[in-house]
MDTraj code that builds the backbone (N, CA, C; nanometers):
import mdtraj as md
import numpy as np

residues = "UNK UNK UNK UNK UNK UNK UNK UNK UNK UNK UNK UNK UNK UNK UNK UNK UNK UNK UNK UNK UNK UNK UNK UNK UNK UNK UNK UNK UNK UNK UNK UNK UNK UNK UNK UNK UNK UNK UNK UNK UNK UNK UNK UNK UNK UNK UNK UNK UNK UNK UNK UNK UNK UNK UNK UNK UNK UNK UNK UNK UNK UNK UNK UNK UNK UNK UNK UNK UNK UNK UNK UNK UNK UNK UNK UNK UNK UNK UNK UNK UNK UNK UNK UNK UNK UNK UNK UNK UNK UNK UNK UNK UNK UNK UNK UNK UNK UNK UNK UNK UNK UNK UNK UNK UNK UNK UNK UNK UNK UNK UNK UNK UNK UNK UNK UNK UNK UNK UNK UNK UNK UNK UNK UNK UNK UNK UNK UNK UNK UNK UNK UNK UNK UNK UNK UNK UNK UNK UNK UNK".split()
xyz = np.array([
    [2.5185, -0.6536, -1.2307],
    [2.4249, -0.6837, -1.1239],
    [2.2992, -0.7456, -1.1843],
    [2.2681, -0.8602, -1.0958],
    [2.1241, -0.9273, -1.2044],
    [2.0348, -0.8277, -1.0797],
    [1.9073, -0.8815, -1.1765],
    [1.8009, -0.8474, -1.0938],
    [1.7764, -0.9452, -0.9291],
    [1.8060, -1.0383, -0.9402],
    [1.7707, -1.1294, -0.8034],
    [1.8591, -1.0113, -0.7088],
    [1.9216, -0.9545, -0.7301],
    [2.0517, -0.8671, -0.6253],
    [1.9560, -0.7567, -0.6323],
    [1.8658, -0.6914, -0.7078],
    [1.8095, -0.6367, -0.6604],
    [1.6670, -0.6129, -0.5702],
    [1.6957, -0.6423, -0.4089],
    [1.5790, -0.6606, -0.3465],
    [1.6177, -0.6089, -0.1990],
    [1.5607, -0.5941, -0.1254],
    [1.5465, -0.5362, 0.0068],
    [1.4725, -0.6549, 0.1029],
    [1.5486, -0.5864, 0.2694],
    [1.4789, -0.6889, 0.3661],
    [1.4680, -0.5982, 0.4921],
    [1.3372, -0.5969, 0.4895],
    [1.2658, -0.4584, 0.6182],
    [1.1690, -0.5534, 0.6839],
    [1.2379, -0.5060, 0.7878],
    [1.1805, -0.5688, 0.9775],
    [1.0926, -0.5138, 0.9986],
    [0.9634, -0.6074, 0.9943],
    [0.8878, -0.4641, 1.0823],
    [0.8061, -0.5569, 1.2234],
    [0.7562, -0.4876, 1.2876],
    [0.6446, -0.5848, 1.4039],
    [0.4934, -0.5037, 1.3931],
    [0.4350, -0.6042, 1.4360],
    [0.2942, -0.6024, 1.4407],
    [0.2442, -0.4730, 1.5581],
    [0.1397, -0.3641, 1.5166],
    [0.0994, -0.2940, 1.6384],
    [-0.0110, -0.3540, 1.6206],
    [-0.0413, -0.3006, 1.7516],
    [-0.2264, -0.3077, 1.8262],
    [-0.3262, -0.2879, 1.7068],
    [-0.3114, -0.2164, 1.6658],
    [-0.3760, -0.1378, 1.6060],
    [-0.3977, -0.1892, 1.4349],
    [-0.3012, -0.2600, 1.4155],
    [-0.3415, -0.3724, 1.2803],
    [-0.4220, -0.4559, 1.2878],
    [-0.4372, -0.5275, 1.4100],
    [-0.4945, -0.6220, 1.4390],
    [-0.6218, -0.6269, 1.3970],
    [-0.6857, -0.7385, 1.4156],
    [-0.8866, -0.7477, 1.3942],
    [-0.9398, -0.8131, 1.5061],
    [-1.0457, -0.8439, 1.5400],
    [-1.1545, -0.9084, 1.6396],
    [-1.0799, -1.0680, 1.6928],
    [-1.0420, -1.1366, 1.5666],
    [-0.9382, -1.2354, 1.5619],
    [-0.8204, -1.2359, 1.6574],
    [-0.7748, -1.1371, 1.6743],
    [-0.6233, -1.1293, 1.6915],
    [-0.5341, -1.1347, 1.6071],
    [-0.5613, -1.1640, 1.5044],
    [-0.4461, -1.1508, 1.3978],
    [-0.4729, -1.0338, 1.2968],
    [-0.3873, -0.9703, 1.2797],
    [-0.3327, -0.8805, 1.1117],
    [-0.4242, -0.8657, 1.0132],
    [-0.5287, -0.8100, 1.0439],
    [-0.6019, -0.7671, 0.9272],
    [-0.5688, -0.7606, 0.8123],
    [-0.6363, -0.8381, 0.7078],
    [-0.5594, -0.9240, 0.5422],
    [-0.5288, -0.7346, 0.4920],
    [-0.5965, -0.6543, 0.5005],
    [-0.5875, -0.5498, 0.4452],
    [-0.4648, -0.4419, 0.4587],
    [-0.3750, -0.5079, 0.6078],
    [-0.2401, -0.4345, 0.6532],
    [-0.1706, -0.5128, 0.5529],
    [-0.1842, -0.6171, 0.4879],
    [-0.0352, -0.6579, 0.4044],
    [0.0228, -0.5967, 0.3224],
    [-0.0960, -0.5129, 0.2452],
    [-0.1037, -0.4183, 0.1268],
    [0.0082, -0.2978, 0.2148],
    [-0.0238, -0.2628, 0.3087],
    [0.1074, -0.1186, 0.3889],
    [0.2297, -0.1845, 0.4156],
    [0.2138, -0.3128, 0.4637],
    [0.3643, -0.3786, 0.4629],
    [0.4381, -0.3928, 0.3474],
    [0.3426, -0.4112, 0.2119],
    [0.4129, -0.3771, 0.1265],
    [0.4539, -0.2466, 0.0551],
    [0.3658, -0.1682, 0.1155],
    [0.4216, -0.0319, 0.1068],
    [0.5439, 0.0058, 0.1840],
    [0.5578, -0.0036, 0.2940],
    [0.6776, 0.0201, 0.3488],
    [0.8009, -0.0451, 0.3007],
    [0.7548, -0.1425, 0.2776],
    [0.8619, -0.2697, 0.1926],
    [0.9497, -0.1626, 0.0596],
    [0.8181, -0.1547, -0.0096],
    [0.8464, -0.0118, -0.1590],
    [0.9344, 0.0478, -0.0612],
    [0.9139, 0.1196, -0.0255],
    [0.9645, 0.2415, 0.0303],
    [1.1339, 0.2372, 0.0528],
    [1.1425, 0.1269, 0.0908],
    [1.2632, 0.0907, 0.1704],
    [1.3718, 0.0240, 0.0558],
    [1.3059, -0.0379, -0.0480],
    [1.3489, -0.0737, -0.1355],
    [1.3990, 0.0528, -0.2322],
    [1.3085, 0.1578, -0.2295],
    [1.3274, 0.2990, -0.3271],
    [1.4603, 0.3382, -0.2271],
    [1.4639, 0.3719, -0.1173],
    [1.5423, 0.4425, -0.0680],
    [1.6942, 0.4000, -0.0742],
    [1.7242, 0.2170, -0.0621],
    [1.8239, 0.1620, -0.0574],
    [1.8796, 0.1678, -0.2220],
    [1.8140, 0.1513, -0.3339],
    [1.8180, 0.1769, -0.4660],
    [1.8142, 0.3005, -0.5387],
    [1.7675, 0.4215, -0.5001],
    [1.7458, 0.5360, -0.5361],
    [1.6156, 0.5759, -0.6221],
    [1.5433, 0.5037, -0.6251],
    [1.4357, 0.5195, -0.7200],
    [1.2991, 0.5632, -0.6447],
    [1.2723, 0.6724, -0.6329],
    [1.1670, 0.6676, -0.5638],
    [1.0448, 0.7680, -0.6083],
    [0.8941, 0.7844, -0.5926],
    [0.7801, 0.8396, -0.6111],
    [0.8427, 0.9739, -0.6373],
    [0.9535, 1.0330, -0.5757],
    [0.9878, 1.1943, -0.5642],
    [1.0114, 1.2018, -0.6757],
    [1.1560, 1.0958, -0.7167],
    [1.2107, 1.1114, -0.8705],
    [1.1314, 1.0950, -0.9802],
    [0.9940, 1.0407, -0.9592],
    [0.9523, 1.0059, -1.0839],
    [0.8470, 1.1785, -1.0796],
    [0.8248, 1.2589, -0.9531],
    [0.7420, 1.3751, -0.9685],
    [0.8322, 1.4780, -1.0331],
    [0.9546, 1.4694, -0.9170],
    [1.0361, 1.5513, -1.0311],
    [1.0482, 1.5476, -1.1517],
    [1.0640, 1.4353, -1.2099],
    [1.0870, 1.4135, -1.3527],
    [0.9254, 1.4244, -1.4445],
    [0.8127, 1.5005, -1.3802],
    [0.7462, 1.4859, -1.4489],
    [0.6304, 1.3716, -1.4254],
    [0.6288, 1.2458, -1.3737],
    [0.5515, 1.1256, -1.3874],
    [0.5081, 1.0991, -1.2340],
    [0.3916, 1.0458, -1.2007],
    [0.3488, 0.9643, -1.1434],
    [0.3424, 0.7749, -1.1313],
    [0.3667, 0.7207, -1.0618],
    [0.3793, 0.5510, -1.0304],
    [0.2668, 0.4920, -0.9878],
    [0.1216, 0.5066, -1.0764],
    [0.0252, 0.4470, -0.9653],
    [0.0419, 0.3015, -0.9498],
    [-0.0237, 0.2711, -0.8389],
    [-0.0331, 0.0803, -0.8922],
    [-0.1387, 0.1038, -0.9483],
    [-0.1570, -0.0473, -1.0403],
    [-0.2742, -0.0524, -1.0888],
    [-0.3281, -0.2316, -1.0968],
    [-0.2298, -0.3070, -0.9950],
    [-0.2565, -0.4456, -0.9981],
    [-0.1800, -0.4646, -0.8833],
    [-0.2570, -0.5846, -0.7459],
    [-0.1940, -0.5885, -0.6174],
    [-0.2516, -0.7200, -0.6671],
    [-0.1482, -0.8404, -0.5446],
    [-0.1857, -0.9331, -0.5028],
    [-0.1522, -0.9443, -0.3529],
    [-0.2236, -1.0132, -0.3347],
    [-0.1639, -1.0964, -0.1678],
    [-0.2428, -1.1957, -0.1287],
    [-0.1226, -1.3683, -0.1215],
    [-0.1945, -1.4859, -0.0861],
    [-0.1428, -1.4880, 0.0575],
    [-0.2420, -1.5257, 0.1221],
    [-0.1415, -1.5708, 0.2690],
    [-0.1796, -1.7119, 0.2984],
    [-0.0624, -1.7452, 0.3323],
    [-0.0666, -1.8684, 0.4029],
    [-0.0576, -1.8802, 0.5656],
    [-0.0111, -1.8098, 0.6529],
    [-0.0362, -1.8102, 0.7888],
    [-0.0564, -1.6738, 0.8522],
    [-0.1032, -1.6527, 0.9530],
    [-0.1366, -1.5227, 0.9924],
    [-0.0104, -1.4299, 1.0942],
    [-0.0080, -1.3043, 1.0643],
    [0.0393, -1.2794, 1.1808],
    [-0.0307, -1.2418, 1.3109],
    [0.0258, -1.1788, 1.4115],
    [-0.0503, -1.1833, 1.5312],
    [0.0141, -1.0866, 1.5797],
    [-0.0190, -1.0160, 1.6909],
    [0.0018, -0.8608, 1.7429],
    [0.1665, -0.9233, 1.8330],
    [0.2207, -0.8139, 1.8239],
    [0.3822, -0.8133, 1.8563],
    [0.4918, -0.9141, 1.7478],
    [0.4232, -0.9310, 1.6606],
    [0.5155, -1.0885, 1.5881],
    [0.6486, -0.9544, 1.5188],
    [0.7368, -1.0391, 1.5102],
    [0.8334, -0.9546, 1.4285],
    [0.8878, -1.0039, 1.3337],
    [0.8560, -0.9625, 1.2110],
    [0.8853, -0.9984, 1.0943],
    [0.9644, -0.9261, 0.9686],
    [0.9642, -1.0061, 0.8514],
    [1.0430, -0.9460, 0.7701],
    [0.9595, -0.9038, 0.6280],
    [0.9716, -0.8445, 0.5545],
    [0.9769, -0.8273, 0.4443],
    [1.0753, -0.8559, 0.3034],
    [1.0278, -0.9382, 0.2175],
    [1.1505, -0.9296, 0.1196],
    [1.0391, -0.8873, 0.0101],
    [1.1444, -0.7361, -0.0750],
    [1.1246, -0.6930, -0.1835],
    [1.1986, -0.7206, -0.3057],
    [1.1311, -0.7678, -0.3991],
    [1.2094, -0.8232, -0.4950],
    [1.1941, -0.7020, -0.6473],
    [1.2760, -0.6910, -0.7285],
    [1.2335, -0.5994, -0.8207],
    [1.2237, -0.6795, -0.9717],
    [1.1157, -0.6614, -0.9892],
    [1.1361, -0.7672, -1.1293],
    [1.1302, -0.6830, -1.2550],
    [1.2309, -0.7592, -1.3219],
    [1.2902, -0.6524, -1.4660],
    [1.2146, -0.6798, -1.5443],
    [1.1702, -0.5830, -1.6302],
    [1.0343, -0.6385, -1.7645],
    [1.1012, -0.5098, -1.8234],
    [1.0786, -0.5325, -1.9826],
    [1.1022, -0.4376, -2.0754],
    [0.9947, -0.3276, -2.0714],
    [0.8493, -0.3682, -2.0523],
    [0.7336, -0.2402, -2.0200],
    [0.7839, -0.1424, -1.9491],
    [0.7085, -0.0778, -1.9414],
    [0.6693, 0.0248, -1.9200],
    [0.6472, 0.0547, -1.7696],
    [0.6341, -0.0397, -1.6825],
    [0.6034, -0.0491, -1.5590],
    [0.7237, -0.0965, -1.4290],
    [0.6834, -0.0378, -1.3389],
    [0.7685, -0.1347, -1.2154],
    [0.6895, -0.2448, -1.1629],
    [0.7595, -0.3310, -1.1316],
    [0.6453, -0.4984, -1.0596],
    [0.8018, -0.5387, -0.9133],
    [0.7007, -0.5320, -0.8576],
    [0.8003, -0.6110, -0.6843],
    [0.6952, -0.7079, -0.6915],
    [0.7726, -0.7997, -0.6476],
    [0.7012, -0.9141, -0.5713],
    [0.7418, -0.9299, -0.4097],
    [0.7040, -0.9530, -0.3533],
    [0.6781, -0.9707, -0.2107],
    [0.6898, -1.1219, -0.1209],
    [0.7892, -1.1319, -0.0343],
    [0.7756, -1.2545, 0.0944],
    [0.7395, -1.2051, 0.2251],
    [0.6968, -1.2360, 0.2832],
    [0.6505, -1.1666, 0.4102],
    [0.6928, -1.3321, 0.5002],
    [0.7836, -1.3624, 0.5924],
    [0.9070, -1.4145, 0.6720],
    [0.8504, -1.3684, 0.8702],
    [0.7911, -1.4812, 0.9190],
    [0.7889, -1.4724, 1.0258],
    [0.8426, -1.6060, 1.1432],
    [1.0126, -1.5436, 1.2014],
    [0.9773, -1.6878, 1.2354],
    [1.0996, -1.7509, 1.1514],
    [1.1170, -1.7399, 1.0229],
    [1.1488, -1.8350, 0.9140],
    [1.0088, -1.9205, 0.8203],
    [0.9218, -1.8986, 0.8800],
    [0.8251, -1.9287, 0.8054],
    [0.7681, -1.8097, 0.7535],
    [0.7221, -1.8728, 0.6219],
    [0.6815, -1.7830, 0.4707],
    [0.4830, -1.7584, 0.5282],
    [0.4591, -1.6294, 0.5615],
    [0.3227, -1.5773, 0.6178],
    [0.2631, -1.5636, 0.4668],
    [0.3005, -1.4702, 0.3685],
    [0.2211, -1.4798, 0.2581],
    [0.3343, -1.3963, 0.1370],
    [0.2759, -1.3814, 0.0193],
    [0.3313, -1.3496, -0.0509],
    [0.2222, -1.2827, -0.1396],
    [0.3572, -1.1423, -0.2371],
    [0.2160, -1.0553, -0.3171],
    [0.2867, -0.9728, -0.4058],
    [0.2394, -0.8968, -0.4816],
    [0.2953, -0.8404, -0.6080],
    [0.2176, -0.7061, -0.5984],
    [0.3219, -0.6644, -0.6293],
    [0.2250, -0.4742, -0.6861],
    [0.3293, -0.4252, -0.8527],
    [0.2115, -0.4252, -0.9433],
    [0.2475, -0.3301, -1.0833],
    [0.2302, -0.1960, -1.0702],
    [0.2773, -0.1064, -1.1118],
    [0.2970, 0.0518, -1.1403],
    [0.3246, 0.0565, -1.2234],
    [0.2223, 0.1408, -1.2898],
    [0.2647, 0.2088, -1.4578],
    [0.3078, 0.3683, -1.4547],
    [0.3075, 0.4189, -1.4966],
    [0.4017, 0.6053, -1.5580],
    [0.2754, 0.6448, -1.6050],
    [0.2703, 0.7382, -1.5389],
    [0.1262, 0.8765, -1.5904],
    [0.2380, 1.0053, -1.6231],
    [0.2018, 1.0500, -1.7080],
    [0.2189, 1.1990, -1.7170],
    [0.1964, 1.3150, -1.6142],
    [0.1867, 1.4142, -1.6546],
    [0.1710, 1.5351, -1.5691],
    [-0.0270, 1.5610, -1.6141],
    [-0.0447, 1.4729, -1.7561],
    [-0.1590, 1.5141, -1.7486],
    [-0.2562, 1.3829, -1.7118],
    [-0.2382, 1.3077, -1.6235],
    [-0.2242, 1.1633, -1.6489],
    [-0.2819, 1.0637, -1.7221],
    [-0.2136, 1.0933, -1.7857],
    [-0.1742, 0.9994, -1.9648],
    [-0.0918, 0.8695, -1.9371],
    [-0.1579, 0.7515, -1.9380],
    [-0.0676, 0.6707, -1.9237],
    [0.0603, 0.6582, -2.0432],
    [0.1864, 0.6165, -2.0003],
    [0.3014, 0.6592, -2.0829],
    [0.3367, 0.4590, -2.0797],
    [0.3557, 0.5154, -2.2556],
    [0.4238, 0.3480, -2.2634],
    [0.4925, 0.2943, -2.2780],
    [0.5861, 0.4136, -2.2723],
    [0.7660, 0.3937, -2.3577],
    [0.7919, 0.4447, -2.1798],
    [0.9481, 0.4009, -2.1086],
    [0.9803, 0.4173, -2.0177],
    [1.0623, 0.5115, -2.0416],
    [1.0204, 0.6323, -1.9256],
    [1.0429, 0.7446, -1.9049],
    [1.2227, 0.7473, -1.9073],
    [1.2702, 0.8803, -1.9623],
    [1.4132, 0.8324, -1.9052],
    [1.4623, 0.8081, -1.7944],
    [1.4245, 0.8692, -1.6903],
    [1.4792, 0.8632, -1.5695],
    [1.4655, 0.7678, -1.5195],
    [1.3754, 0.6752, -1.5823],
    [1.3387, 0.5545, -1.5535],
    [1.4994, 0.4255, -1.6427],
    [1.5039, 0.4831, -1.7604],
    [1.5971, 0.4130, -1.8216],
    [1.7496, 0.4344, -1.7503],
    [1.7430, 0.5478, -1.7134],
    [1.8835, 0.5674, -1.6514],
    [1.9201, 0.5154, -1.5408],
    [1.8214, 0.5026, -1.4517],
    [1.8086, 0.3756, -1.3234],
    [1.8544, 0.2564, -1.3193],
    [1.7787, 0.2230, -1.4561],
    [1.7998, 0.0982, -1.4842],
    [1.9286, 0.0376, -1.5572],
    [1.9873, 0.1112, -1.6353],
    [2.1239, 0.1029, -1.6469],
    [2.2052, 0.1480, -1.5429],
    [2.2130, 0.2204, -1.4471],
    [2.2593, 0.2681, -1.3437],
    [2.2820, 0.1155, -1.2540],
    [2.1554, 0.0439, -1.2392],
    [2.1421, -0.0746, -1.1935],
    [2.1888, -0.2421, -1.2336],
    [2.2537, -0.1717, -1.3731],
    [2.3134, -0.3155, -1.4128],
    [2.1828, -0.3536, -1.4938],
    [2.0562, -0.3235, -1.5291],
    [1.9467, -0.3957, -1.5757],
    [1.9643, -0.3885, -1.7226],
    [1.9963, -0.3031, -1.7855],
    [2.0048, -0.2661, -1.9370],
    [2.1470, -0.2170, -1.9508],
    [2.1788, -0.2083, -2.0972],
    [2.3073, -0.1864, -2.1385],
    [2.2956, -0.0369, -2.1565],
])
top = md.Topology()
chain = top.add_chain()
for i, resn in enumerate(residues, 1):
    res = top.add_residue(resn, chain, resSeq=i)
    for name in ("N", "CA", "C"):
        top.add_atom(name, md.element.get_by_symbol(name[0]), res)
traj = md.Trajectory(xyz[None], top)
């Protein structure tokens, strides 16, 4: 399995309540769309915030992006694509399409690094982290 196979595609629509003065999607909801995006991506893959507590570690982010190119607007229904990108570090990195329409609304990235229990950032990848990833076709 390469990595491009590993990615997710979550529907979501616009509430009231995202919105701004504008009418459109407050730049600051993209950041939860991509949370839910994570989410959905952990669940369809198995990798998720629980496994890394169980095992000891925390996933903070510690680097977001998000460019947009068109806005959304209250009721729009759209998509999410989560992409998982393979790096030898120490970290997880998704990159992000956000799909309304068929047209591309914006795009964005979130890094997560491994804390400890004492949170110590960790720089060697945790096992449970390695076993995923061979689990996933990513490593031998």
């Amino acid at each position: 399995m390469s990595n491009s196979t590993l990615k997710t595609t979550t529907k979501l629509k616009v509430r009231f309540h995202e919105c701004d003065p504008l009418q459109i999607v407050w730049h600051g909801n993209y950041f939860k769309y991509f949370e839910e995006a994570r989410e959905a991506f952990s669940k369809k893959h198995g990798i998720s915030y629980l496994d890394a507590k169980n095992n000891g570690f925390t996933m903070p982010i510690v680097k977001t992006e998000c460019e947009h190119k068109l806005p959304l607007q209250y009721g729009d229904e759209f998509e999410v694509e989560t992409h998982f990108v393979n790096t030898e570090a120490a970290k997880i990195i998704f990159k992000y399409q956000i799909f309304c329409s068929e047209k591309l609304i914006c795009t964005g990235k979130t890094v997560q690094v491994f804390t400890d229990k004492n949170s110590e950032l960790v720089l060697i990848n945790p096992p449970f982290f390695l076993d995923w990833k061979k689990k996933m076709g990513l490593i031998k």
